[in-house]
py3Dmol code that shows the C-alpha trace and the ligand (Angstrom):
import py3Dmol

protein = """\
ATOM      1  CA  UNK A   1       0.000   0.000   0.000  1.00  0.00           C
ATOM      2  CA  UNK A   2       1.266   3.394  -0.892  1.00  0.00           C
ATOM      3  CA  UNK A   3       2.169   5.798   1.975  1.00  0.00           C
ATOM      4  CA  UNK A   4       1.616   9.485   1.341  1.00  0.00           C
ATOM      5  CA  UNK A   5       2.339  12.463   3.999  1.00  0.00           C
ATOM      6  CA  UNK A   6       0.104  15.337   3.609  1.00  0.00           C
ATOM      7  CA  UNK A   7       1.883  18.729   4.933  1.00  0.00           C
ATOM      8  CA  UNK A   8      -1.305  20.843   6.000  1.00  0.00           C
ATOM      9  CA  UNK A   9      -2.407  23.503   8.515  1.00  0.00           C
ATOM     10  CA  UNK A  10      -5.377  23.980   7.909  1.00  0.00           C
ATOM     11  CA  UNK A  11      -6.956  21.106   9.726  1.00  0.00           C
ATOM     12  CA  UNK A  12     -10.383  20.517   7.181  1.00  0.00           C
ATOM     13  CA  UNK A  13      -8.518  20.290   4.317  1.00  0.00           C
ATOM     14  CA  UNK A  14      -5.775  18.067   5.694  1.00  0.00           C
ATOM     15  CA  UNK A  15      -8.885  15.431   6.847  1.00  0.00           C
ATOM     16  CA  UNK A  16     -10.555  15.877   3.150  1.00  0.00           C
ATOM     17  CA  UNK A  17      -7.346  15.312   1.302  1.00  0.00           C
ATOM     18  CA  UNK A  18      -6.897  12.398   4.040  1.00  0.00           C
ATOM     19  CA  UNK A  19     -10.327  10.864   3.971  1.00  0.00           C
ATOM     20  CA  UNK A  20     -10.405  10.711   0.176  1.00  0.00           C
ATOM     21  CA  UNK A  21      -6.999   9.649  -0.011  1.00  0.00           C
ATOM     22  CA  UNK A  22      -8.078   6.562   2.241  1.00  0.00           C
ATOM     23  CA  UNK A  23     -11.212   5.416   0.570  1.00  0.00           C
ATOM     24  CA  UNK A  24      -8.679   5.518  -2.720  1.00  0.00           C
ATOM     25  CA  UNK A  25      -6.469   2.742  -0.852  1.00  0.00           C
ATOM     26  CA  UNK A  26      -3.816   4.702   0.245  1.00  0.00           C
ATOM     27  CA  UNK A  27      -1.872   5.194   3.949  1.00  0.00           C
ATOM     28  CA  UNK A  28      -2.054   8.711   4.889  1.00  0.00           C
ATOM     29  CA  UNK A  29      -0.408  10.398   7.408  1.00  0.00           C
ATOM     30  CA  UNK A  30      -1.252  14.426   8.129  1.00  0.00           C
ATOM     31  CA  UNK A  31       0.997  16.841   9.393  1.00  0.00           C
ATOM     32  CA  UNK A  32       0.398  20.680  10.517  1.00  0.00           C
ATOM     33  CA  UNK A  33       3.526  22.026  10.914  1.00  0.00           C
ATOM     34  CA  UNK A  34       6.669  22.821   8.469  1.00  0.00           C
ATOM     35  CA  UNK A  35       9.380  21.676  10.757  1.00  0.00           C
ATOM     36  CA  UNK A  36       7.614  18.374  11.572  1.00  0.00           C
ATOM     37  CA  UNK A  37       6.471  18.128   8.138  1.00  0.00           C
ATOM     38  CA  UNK A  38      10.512  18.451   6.521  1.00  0.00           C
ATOM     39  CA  UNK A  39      11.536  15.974   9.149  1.00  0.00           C
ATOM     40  CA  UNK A  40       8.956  12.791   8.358  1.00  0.00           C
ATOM     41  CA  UNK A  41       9.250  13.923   4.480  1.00  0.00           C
ATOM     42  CA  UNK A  42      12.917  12.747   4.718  1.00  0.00           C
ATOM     43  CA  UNK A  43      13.000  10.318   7.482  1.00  0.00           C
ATOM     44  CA  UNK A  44       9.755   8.241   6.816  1.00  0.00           C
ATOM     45  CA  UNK A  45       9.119   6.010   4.104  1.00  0.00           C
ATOM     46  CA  UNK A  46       6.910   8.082   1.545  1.00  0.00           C
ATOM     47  CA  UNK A  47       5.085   7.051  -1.509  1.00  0.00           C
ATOM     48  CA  UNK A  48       4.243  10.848  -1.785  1.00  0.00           C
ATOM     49  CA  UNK A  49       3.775  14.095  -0.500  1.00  0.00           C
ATOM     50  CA  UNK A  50       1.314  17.027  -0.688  1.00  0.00           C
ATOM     51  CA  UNK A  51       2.658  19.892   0.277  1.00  0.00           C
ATOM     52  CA  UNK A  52       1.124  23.051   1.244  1.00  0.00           C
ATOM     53  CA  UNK A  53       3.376  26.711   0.843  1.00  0.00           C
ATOM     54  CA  UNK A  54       2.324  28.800   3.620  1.00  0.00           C
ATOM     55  CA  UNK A  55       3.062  26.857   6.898  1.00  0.00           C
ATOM     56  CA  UNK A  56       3.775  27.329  10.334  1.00  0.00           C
ATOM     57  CA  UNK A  57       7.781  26.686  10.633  1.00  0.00           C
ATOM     58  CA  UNK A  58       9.719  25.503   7.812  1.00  0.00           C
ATOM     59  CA  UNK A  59       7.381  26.481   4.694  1.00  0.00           C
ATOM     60  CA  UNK A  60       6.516  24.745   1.182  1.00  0.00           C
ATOM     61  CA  UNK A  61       8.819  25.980  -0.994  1.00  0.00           C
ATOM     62  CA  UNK A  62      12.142  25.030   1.778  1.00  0.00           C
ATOM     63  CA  UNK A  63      10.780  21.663   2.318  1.00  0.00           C
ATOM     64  CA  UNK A  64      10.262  21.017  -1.365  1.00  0.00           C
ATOM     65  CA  UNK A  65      13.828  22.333  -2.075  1.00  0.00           C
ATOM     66  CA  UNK A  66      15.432  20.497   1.099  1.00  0.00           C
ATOM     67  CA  UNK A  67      13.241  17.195   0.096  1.00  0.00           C
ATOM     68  CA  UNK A  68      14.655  17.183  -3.619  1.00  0.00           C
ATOM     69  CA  UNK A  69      18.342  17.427  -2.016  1.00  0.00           C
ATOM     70  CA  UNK A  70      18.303  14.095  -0.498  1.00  0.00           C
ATOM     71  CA  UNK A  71      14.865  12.289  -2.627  1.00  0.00           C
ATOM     72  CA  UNK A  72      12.874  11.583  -5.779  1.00  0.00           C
ATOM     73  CA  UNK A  73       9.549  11.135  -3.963  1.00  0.00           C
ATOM     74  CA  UNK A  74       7.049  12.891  -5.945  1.00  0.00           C
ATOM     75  CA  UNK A  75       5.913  16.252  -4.881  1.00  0.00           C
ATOM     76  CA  UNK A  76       2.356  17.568  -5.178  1.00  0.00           C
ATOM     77  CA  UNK A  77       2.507  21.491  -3.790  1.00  0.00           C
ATOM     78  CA  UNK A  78      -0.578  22.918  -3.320  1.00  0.00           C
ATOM     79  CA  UNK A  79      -1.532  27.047  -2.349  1.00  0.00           C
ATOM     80  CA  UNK A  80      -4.693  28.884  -2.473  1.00  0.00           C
ATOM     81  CA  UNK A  81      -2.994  32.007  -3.916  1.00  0.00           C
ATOM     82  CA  UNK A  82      -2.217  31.591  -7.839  1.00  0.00           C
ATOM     83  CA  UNK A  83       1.552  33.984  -7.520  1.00  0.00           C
ATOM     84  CA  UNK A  84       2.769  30.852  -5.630  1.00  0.00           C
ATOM     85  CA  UNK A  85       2.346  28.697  -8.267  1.00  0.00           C
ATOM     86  CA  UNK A  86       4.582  30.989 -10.311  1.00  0.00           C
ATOM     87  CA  UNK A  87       6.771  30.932  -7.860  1.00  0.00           C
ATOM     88  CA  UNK A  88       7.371  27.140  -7.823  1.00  0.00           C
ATOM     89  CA  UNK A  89       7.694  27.361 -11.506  1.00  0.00           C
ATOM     90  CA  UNK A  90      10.256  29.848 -10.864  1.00  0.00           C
ATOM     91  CA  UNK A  91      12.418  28.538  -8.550  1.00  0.00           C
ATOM     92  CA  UNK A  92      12.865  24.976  -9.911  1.00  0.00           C
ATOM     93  CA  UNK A  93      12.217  23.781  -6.875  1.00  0.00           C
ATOM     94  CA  UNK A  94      11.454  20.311  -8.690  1.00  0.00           C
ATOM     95  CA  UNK A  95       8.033  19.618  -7.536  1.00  0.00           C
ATOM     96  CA  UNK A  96       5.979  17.082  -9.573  1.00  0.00           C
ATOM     97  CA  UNK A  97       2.861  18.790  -9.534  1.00  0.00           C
ATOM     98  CA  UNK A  98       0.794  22.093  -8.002  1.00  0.00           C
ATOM     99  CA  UNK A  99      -2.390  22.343  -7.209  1.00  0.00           C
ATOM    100  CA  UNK A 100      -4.504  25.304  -6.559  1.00  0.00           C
ATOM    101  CA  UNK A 101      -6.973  25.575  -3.518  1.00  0.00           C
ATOM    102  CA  UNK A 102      -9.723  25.106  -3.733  1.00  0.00           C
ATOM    103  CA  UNK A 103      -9.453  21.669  -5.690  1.00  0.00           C
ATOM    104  CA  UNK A 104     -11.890  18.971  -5.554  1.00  0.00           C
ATOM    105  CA  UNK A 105     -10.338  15.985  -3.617  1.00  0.00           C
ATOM    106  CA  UNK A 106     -11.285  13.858  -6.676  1.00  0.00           C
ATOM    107  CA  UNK A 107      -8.827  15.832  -8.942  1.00  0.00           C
ATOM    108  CA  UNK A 108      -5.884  15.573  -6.022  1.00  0.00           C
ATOM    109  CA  UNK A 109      -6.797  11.547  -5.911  1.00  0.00           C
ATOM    110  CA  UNK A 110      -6.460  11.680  -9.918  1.00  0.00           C
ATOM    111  CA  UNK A 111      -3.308  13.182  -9.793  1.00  0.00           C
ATOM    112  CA  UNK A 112      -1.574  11.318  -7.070  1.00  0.00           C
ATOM    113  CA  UNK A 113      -2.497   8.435  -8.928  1.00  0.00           C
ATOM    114  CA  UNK A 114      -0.935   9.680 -12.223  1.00  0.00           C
ATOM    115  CA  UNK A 115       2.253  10.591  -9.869  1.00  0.00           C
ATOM    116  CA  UNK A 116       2.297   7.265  -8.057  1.00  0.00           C
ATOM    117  CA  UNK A 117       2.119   5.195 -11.491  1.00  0.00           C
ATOM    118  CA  UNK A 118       4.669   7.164 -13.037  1.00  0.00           C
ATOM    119  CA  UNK A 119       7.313   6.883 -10.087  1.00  0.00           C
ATOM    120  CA  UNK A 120       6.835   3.429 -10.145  1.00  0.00           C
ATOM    121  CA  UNK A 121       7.673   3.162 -13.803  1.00  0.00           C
ATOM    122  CA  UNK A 122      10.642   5.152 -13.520  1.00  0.00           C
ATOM    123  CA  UNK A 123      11.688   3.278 -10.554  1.00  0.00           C
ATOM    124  CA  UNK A 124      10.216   0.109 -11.371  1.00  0.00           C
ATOM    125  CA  UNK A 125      13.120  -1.531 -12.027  1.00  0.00           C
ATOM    126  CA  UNK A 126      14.045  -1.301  -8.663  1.00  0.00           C
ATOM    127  CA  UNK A 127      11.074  -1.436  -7.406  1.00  0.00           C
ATOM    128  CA  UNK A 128       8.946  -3.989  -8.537  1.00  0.00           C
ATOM    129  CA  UNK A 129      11.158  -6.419 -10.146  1.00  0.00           C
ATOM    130  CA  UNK A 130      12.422  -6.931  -6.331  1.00  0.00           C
ATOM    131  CA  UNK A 131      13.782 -10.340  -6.241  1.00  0.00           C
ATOM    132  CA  UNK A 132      12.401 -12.180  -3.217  1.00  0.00           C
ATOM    133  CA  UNK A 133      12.793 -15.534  -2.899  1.00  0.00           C
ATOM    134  CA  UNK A 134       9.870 -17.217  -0.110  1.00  0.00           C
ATOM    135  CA  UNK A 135      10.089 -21.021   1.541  1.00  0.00           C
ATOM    136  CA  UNK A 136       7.770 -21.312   4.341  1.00  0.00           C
ATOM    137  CA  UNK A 137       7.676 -18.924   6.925  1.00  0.00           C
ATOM    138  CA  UNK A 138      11.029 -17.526   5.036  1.00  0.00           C
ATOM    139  CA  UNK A 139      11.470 -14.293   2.928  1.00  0.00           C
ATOM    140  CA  UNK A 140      14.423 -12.929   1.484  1.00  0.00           C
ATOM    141  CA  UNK A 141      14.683  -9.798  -0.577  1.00  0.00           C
ATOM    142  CA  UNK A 142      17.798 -10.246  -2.738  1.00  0.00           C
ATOM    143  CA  UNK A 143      17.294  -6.384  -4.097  1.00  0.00           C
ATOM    144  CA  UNK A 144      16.873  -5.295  -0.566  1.00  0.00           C
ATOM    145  CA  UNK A 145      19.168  -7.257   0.803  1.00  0.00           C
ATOM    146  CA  UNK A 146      16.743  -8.010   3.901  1.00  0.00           C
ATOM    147  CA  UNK A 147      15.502 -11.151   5.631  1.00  0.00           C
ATOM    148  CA  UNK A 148      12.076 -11.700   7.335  1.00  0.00           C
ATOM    149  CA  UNK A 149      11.317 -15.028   9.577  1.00  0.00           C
ATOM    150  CA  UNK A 150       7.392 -15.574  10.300  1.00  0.00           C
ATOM    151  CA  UNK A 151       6.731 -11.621   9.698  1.00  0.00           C
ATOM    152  CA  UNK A 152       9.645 -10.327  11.463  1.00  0.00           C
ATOM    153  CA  UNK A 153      12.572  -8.764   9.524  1.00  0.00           C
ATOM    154  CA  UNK A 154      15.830 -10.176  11.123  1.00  0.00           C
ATOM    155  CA  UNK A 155      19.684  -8.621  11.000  1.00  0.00           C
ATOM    156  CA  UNK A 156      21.611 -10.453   8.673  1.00  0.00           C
ATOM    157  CA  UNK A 157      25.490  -9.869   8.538  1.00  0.00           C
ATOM    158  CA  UNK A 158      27.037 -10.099   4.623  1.00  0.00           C
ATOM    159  CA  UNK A 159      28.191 -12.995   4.778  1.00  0.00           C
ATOM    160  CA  UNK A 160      25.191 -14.805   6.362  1.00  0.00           C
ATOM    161  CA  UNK A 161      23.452 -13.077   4.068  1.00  0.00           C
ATOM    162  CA  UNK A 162      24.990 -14.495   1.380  1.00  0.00           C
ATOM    163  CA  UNK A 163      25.150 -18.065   2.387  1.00  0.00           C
ATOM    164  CA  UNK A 164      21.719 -18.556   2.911  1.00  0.00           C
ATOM    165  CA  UNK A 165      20.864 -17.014   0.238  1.00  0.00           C
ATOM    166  CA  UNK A 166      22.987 -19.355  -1.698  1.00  0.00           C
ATOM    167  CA  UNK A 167      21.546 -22.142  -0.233  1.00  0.00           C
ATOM    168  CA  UNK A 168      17.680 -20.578  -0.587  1.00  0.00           C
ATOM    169  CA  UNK A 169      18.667 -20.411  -4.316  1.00  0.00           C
ATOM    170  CA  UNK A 170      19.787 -24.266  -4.815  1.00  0.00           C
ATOM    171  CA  UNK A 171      17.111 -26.294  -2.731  1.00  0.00           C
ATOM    172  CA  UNK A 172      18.083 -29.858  -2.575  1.00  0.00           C
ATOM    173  CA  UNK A 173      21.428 -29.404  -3.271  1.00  0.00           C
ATOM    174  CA  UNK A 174      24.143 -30.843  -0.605  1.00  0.00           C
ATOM    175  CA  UNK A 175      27.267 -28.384  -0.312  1.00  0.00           C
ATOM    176  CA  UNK A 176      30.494 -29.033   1.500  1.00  0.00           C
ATOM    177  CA  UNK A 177      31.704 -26.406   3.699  1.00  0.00           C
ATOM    178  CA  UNK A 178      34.365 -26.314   1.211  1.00  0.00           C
ATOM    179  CA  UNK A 179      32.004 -25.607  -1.189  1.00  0.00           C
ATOM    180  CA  UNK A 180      30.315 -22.957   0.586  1.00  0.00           C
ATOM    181  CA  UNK A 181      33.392 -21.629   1.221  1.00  0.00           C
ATOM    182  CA  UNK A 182      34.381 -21.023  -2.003  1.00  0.00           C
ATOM    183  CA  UNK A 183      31.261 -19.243  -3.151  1.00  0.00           C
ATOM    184  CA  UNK A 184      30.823 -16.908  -0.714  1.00  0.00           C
ATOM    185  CA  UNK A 185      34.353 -16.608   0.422  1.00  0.00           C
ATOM    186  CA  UNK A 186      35.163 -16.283  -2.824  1.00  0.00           C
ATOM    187  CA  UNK A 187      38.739 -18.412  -2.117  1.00  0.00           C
ATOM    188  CA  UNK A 188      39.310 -21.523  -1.506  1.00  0.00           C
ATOM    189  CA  UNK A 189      39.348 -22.918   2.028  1.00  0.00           C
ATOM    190  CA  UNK A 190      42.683 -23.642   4.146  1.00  0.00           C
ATOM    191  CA  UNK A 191      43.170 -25.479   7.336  1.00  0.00           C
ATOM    192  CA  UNK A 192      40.459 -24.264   9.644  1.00  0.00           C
ATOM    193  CA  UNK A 193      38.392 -21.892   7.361  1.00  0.00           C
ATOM    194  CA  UNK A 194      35.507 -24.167   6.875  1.00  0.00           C
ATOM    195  CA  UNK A 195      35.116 -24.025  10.705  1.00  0.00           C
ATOM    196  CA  UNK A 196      33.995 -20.281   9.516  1.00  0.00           C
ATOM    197  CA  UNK A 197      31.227 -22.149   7.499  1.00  0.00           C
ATOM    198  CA  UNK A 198      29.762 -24.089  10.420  1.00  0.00           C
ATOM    199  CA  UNK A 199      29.901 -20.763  12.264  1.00  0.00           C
ATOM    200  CA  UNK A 200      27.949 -18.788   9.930  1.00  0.00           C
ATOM    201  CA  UNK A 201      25.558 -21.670   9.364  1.00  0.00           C
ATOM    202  CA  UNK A 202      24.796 -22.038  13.532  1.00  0.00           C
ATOM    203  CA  UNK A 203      24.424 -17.913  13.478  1.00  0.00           C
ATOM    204  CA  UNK A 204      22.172 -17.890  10.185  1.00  0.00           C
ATOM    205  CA  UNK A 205      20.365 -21.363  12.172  1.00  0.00           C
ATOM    206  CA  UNK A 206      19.318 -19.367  15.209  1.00  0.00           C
ATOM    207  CA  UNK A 207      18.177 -16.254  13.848  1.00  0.00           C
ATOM    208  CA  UNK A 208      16.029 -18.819  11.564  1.00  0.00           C
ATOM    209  CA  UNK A 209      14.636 -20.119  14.617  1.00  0.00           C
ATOM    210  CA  UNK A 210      15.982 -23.289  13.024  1.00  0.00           C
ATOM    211  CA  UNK A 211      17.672 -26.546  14.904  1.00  0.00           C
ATOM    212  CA  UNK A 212      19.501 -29.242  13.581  1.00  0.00           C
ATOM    213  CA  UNK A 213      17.356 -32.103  15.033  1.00  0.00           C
ATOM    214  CA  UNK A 214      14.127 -30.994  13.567  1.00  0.00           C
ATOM    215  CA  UNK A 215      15.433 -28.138  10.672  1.00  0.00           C
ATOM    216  CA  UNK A 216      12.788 -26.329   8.850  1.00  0.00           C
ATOM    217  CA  UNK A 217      15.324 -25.253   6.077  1.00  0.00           C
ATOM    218  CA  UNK A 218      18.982 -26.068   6.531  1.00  0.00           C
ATOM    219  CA  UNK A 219      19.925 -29.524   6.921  1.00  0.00           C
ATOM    220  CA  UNK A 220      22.924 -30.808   8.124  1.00  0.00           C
ATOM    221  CA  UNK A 221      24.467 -33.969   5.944  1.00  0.00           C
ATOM    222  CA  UNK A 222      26.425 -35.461   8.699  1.00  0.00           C
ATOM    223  CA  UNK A 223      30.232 -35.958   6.715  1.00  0.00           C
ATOM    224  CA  UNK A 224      28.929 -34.036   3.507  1.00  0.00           C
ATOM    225  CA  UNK A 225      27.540 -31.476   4.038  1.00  0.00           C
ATOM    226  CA  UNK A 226      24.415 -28.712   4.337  1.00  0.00           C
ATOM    227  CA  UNK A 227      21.549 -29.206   2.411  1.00  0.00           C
ATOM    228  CA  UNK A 228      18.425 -26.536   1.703  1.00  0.00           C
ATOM    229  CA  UNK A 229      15.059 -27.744   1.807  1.00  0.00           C
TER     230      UNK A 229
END
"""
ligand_1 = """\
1
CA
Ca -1.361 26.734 4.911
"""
view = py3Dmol.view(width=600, height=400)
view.addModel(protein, "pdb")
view.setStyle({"model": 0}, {"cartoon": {"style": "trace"}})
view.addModel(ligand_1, "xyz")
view.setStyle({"model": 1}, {"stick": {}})
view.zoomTo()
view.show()
């Protein structure tokens, strides 16, 4: 579901943008004030933002600027006087859209649509083509690089990233420490490296929530090997 922050002080306008917003599908979260409004634009995890100019603290026009510094997130401005629409034009400040108040909520809906659909085709790449790879209660995002047992994203290092990824991608397939070694080591293994292996495999084991006697996903080979389910 796409997240959008509306930046708003004027209370019945923030709730119409949000209510219609809602019915439309989307997760909205309001804010009244400029400063506020600047810090969860850059720190939260935004689909989208409408914007209004004239705000108490930090106004429209900084946040916008300060925004397109750091992200691509669209940008919908909207003001109820027509010179600041000019003025956006003006500056460059790299807003998406503008809106004039009063607009009907059915014409901002259309247009964060239009904005959402064309930020995900420009970043879609990315975005969509995210390669996760799911076995049981098991998710790994290979784009994202993140890990989620039964719901619950979990801290992977690299390397145990890596290796059970590797093993996620070739279910079925018994590896020899050695083996794994060499793939996600990248060398080959001397003396007590593969020890590493076991290591990383009781680490990547526990944060699974996984046990050797009764293993959801790894399996231990006893003299071979590890084995993927
Ligand atoms: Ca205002």
């Amino acid at each position: 579901m796409s997240k959008i922050l509306i930046v708003e002080d004027e209370e019945s306008i923030a709730e119409l943008e949000r209510d219609y917003l809602k019915i439309s599908g989307y997760d909205v979260d309001i804010c009244a004030n400029g400063d506020e409004g600047l810090y969860k634009a850059l720190k939260g995890d935004y689909d989208l933002v409408v914007l209004d100019i004239m705000l108490p603290g930090t106004d429209g026009f900084e946040i916008c600027r300060r925004l397109r510094e750091e992200k691509e997130v669209p940008v919908i401005m909207v003001s109820a006087r027509k010179d600041d629409i000019d003025k956006i034009r003006g500056l460059g400040l790299g807003a998406d859209d503008y809106m004039t108040k009063p607009f009907s909520p059915g014409e901002l809906v259309a247009r964060v649509k239009a904005h959402l659909a064309r930020y995900d085709r420009l970043t879609g790449a990315g975005k969509q083509a995210n390669d996760i790879i799911e076995v049981g209660g098991l998710k790994i995002d290979r784009t994202a690089r993140k890990i989620w047992v039964d719901g619950v994203e979990k801290p992977f290092t690299a390397k145990e990233f890596d290796l059970l990824t590797f093993l996620a991608m070739h279910p079925n397939h018994v590896y020899s420490k050695a083996d794994l070694f060499r793939e996600i080591w990248d060398m080959e293994s001397v003396g007590d490296d593969v020890a590493t292996v076991t290591v990383h495999i009781k680490k990547i084991r526990e944060k699974l929530d996984d046990t050797t006697s009764d293993s959801k996903y790894i399996e231990t080979i006893w003299g071979v090997g590890y084995r993927f389910k």
